[in-house]
N, C-alpha and C positions, 0 to 999 in steps of 0.2 A: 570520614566516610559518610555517604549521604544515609541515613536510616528511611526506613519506606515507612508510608503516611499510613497510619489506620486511621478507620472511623468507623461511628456506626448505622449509617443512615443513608447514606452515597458517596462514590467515588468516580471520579474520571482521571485520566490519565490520556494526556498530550505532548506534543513535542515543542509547541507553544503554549507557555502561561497562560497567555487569555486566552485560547482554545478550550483549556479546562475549566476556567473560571468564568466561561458562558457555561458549560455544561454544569457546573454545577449551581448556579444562578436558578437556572433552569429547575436543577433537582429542588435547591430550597424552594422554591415558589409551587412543588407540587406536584412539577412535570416526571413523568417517567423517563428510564434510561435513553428510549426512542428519541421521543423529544429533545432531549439533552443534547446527544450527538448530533442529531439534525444543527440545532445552536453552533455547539462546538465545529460540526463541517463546515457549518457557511461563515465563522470566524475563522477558522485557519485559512480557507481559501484567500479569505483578506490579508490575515497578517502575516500569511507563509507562502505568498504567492510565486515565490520559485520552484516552491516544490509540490504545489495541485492549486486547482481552481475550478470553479464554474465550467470552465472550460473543458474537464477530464473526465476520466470515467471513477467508479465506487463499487464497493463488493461489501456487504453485511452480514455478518453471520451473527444473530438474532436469540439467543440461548434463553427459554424463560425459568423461572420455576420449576413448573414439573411439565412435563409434554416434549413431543420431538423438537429441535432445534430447525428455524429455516433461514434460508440466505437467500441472499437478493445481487442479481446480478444487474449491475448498472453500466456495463460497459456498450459504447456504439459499436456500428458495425460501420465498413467502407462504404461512401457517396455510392450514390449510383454511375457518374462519371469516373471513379478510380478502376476504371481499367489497364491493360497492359500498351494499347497505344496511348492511351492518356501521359505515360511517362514515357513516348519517344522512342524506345529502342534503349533507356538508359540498363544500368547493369543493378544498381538497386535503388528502391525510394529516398529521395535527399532527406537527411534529418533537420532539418531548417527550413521556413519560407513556407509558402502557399501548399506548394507540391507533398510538404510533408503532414498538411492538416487535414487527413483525407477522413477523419472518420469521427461520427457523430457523437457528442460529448455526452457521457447519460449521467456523469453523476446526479444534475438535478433530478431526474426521474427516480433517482435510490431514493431520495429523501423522499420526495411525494409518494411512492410504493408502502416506503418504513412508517411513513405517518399513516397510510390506509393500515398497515397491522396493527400499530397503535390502538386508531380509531376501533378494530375491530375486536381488539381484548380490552380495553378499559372506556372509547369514548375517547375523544380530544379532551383533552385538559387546560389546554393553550395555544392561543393565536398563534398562527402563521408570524403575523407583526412581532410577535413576541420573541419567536426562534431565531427571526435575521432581523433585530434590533441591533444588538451588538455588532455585526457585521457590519450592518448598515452607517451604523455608527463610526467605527474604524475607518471603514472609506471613504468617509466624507469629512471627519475632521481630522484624522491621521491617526497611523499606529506609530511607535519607531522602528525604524529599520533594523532586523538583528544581521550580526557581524556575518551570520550562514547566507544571508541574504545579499550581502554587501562583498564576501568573497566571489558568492557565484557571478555577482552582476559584471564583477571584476573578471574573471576567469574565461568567461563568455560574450564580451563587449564586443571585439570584433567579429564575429559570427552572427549578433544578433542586432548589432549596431542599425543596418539597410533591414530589416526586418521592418512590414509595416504595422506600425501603431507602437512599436517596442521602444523607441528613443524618447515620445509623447507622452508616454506612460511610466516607465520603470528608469528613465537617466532627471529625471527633472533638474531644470535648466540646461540642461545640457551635461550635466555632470552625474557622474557617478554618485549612487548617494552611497551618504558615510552614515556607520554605525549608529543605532541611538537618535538620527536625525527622523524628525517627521516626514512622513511617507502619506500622501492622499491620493485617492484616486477618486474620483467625483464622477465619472462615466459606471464606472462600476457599483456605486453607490448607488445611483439613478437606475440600473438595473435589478440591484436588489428591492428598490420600491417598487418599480415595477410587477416582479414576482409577490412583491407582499401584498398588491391590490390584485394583482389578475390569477394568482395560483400558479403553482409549483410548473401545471403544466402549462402554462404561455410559455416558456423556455421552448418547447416543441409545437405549440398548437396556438398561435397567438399571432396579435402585434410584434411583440419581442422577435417570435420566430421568422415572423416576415422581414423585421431588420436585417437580424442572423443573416439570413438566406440571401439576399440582396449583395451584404457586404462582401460574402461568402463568391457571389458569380463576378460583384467587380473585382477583387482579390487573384482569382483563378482558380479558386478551393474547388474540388469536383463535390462536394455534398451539396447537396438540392433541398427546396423546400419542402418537398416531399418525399425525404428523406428524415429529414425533420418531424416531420406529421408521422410516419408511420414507427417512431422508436419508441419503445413501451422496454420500463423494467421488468425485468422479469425473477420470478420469484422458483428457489430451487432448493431439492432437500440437500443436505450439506453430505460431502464425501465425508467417509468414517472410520477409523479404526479403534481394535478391542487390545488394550495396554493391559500390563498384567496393573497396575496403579490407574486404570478406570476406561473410558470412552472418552477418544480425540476426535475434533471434527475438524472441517475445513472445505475451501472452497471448491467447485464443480469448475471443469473446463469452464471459457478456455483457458482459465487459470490454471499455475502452478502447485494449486492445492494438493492436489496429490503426491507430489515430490517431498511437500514437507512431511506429511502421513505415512509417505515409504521410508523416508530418512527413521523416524522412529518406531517404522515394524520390522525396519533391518536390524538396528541397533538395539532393538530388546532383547533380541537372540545372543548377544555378545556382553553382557554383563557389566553392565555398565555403571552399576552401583558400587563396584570394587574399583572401578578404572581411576587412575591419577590423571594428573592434567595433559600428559603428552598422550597419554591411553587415548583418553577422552576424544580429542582434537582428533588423532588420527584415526580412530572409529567411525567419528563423524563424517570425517571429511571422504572413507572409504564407500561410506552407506550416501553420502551426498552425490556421488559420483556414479555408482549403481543407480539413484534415483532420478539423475540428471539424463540417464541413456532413457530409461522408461520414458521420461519426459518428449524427446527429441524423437521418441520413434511414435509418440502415440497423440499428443495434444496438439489441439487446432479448435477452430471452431467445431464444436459438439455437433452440430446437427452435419460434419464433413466426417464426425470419425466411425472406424468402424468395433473398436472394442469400448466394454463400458467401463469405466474405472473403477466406481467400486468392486464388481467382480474381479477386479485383476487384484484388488488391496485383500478381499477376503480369501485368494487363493494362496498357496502354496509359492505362489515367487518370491514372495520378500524372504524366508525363511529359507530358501535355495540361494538367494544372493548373497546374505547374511556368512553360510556357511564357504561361500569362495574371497571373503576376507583373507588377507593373510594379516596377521596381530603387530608381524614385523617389517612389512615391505608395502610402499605405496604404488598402488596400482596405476598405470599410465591413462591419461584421459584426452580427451581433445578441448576443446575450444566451449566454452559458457555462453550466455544470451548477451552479460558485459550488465554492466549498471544501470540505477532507473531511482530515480528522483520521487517520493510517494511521502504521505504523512501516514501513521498507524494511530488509530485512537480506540480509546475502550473507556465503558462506563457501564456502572452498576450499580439499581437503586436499590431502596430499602425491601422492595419485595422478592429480590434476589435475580430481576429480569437482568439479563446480563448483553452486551454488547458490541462486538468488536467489530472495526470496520476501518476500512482503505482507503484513503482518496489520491489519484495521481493523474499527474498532465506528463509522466513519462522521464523526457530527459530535464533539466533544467531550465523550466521557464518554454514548456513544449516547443512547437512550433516556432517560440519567437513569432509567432504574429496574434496582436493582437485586435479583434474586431472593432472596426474606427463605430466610436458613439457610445461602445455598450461597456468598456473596460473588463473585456474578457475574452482571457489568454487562451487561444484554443491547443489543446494535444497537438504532441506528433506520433501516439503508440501508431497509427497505421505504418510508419516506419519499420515493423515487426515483421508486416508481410514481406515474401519474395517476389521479385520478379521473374523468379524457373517458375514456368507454368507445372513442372513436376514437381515441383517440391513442396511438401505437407504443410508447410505455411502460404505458399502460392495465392497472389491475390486473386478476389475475384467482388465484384460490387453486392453488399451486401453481407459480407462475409465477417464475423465478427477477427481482431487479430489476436496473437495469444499476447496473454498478460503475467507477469511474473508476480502479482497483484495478489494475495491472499491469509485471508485474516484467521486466525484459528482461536478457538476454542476446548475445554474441557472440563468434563463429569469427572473428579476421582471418586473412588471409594470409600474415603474417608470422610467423603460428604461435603466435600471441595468443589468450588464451580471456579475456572479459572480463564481471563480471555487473555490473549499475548498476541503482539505481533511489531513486525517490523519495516522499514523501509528498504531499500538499496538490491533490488534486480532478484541476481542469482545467489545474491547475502541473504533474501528474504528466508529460507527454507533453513539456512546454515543457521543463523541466529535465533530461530523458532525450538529447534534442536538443541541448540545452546543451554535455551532459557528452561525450556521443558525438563531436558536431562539434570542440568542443576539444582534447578529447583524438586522436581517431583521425584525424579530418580536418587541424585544424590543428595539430598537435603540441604540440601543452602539455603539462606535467608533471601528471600524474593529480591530484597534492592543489592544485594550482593551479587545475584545470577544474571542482573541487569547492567550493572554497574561493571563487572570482572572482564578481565581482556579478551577478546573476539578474535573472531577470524573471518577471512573470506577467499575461500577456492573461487577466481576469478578476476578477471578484468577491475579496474579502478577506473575513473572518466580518464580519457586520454592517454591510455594505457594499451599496449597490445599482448602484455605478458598474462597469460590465465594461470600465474603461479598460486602458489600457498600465502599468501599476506596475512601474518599476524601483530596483533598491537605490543607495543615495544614491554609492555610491563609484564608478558607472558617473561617465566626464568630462564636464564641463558641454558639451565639442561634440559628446557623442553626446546627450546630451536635447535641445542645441537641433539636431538634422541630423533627428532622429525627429519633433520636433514641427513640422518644414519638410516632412517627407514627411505631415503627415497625420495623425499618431498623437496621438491623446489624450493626453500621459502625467503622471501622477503620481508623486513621489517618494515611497520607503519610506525607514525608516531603514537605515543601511549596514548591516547584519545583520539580515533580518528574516526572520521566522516565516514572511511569506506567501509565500516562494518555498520553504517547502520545507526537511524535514532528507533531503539526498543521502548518496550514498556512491557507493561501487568499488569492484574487486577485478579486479586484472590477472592474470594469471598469463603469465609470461614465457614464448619458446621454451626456455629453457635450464629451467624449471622454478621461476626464484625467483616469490615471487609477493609481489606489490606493495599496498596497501591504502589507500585514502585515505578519511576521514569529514570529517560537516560541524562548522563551528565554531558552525552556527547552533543545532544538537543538544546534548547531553549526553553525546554516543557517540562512539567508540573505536575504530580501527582497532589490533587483537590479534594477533599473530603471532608463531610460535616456530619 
């Protein structure tokens, strides 16, 4: 059994090795949690480039010491060409190709945002050159390819094969790369020097951007240079709720933050600190389902909706939905968002700044297209949008799409600050829940609530069943107690992809701070 890393001075916690061990590089030499992850972000997009890049959108949720917690929204909005004739009369936006990279990449913009909060509570501590050194480094003399990387490239070869830039970049020689082999990307590398002499923002406001944009109209992408020019991150106070075991936070439309925050203001109502494993699961999976309807009738781009969310967390629903539980029968549900390809990362220095955040290009390896010159894979989340002009996700240019993207955080009472979160869609919110109720509610040991078998209400890649899928090492009396109450369920294998690579990061009252990662990942809980 993997034991979780303490230390006493900093922690990060990634789904790639050297993801954490840029961030903590970073910590030893001086840098704060901000900076750390900034490092950490722009390494994982190198070495985990199936699953986020450059190219994607970022969510932050920013926890310091003492004072309110804020979050940063890095996600694009639709070209100013992603209109409704732009895609023809089709029935929905293609998940692959030109047509499916309709919307502006803002991770960069997260980081250059998180380093102005930086700068504005301690000062810069350290170069720009400094943060995308390692990255920089990786993709120009190689990382090795991991096996999650060499499945997917496998899995998706034909789909992604006629994608342009995708065979020049991610099959070298023409071959599939294998496990463990070196992986360069020398365009992308050249990119990040570029960013390291011109600033965060030439990605949007630069030479760089004028490449972008160019490649972007020979391509057929409908985002525009000035679309580019006018994307700013944007900075937001985090959704909240009041646990009887402290204050949870999380992220603001158009993300899914909210689903996870209702998952556990349902679930406090139902006692959950007595519940055994099958209790548990199907608790969860009851309050997931209640939070998933909130979801689907209410989120879109913020500046489209018309109720606020937190007021709906601090009302009276979740504690009304709670009580239409039944403890013995699973309630019938429709159809999930389906899967989504993301890294979750978290770091915590010695002064307690804590920090959890997102990065994802969506499905695997987004778009499949990759911008010729610059080695950067752009999204497909505009995909999210519909093409029913009625329908609450309905495109329109400009329009941010909803993202299942969101990193949480929490204040216990015990004087606990703890960041969590995870990859994989509408698993995001299920395994947040997971880790929280385990750890916080039922006392489990951090790498134990990380490590323990999962689940996921929903879709798998390539799947159209929205069943119950749990991992094989749950006991055969909880799959047969779940499939008495009602539940669909299917078996995964005991470690599997589709729940999800998790993490944590405790930080103690006395100060130590705690780390635990998944074994379903390649990543690393780092500490010194």
């Amino acid at each position: 059994m993997i034991q979780s890393h303490i230390a006493p001075r900093g922690m990060a916690v990634a789904p790639h090795h050297l993801a954490s061990q840029s961030a903590l590089a970073i910590l030893r030499e001086g840098g704060n949690a901000i900076e750390a992850m900034v490092a950490a972000a722009a390494t994982i997009a190198v070495v985990y480039p199936h699953m986020n890049g450059l190219g994607g959108d970022g969510f932050w949720l920013i926890v310091p010491p003492e004072g309110d917690p804020v979050a940063i929204d890095a996600s694009g909005a639709a070209g100013a060409l992603a209109n409704f004739s732009f895609y023809g009369g089709a029935k929905q936006i293609p998940h692959r190709g030109p047509k499916s990279a309709l919307t502006v990449a803002g991770t960069v913009s997260g980081w250059a945002e998180a380093l102005a909060i930086s700068a504005e509570r301690n000062g810069a501590t350290l170069p720009l050159s400094r943060l995308l050194a390692d990255a920089t480094r990786y993709a120009a003399e190689g990382m090795p390819v991991t096996q999650s990387q060499a499945d997917a490239t496998a899995s998706k070869y034909h789909e992604l094969l006629d994608q342009p830039g995708f065979a020049a970049t991610f099959l070298p020689g023409g071959e599939l790369p294998r496990a463990g082999s070196r992986f360069t990307q020398p365009a992308l590398a050249e990119t990040l020097r570029e960013l390291t002499v011109q600033g965060l923002e030439s990605f949007y406001r630069g030479p760089l951007a004028g490449r972008f944009a160019a490649e972007m109209a020979r391509l057929g992408m409908p985002i525009t240079l000035a679309d580019l020019n006018q994307h700013q991150a944007r900075r937001r106070t985090p959704l909240r709720i009041q646990h009887e075991h402290g204050e949870v936070f999380n992220m603001t439309p158009p993300t899914q933050g909210m689903v996870s925050l209702a998952i556990l203001g349902i679930t406090r109502h139902l006692n959950m600190a007595e519940a055994d494993e099958a209790q548990t699961v199907h608790r969860i999976v009851e309050a997931t389902k209640l939070a998933f309807s909130l979801r689907d009738r209410y989120i879109t781009d913020p500046s489209h909706m018309q109720e606020e969310m937190q007021t709906l967390l601090d009302s009276d629903v979740l504690a009304t939905m709670a009580a239409t539980i039944d403890d013995n029968q699973a309630a019938p549900w429709g159809k999930g968002k389906g899967p989504g390809d993301t890294v979750w990362m978290g770091v915590v220095d010695s002064s307690g700044l804590a920090v959890s955040f997102i990065q994802s290009i969506y499905h695997e390896f987004g778009s499949g297209v990759v911008l010729p010159g610059t080695g950067v894979t752009w999204q497909n989340r505009g995909a999210a949008f519909s093409l029913d002009p009625d329908h609450l996700l309905a495109l329109a240019p400009g329009k941010q799409p909803f993202h299942t993207l969101n990193p949480a955080a929490a204040r216990l009472r015990d004087g606990r600050t703890m960041v969590y979160g995870s990859m994989g869609g509408d698993g995001q919110p299920q395994t947040q829940a997971a880790i929280f109720t385990r750890h916080v509610v039922q006392g489990l040991p951090l790498q134990q609530c990380v490590s323990a078998p999962r689940w996921l209400l929903g879709r798998t890649w390539g799947q159209t069943s929205d069943s119950l899928k749990l991992e094989g090492r749950f006991s055969q009396e909880t799959f047969d107690r779940l499939r008495a109450m009602g539940h669909e369920v299917e078996k995964l294998p005991d470690f599997s992809e589709a729940v999800g690579h998790a993490g944590a990061i405790v930080r103690h009252a006395d100060g130590m701070l705690e780390g635990a990662c998944d074994p379903r990942s390649n990543g690393s809980a780092a500490g010194f």
